[in-house]
C-alpha positions in Angstrom: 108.6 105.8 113.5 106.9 103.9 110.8 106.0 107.3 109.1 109.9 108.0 108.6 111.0 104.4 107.6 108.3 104.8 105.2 109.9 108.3 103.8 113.5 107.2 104.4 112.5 103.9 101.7 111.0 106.3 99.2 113.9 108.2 99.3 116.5 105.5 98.5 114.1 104.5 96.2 114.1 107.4 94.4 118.2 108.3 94.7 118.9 104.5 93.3 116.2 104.5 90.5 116.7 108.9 89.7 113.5 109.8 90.0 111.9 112.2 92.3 110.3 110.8 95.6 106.7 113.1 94.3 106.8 110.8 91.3 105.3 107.7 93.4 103.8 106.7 96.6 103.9 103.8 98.9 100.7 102.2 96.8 102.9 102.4 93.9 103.6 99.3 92.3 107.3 98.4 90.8 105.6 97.2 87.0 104.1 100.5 87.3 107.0 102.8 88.2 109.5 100.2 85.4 111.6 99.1 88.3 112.7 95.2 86.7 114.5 92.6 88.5 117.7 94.5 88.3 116.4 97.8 89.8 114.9 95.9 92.9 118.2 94.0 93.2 119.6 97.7 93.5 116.9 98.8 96.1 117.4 95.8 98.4 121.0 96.9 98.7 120.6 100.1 99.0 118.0 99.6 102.0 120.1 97.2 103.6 122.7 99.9 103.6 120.5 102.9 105.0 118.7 100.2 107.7 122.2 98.3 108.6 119.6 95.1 107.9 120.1 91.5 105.7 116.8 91.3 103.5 116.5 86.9 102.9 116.8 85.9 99.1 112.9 84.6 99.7 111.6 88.0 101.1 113.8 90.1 97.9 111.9 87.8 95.0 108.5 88.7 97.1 108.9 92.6 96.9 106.6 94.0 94.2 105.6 97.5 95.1 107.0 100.4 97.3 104.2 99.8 99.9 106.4 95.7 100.1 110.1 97.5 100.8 108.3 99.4 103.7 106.6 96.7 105.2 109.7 94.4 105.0 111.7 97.1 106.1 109.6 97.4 109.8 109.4 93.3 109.9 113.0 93.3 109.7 114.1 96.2 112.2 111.6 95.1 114.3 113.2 92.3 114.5 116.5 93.6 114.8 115.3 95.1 118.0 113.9 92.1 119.7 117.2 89.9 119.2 119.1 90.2 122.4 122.2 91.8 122.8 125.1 89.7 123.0 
């Protein structure tokens, strides 16, 4: 599972930012790829919108790198999963 959150991140990475997915890889770093403030703003809400998930304001200013977005990404469905159903 991990392996396809990893590629379906990329992938909205790449479709918000118009850049092809073979461009950069999980170890990539947002300096590095010229993603500012802005862009990340534009990721967040695009992965909340493939994941169906809220990223906290605290956790969005913390994301510097693709490999960040992934990991937050698992924390939070992970999460998702454990809260009971009501």
């Amino acid at each position: 599972m991990a392996v396809d959150i990893a590629e379906r991140v990329m992938q909205v990475i790449a479709k918000t930012q118009h850049i092809y997915v073979a461009s950069f890889s999980p170890d990539s770093t947002f300096e590095e790829m010229k993603i500012d403030s802005l862009d990340g703003i534009n990721i967040v809400f695009a992965v909340e919108n493939e994941f169906g998930i809220d990223v906290p304001d605290d956790a969005m200013k913390a994301l510097r790198s693709v490999r960040d977005v992934i990991n937050g990404v698992e924390k939070l469905l992970a999460e998702k999963a454990a809260e009971p159903t009501a």
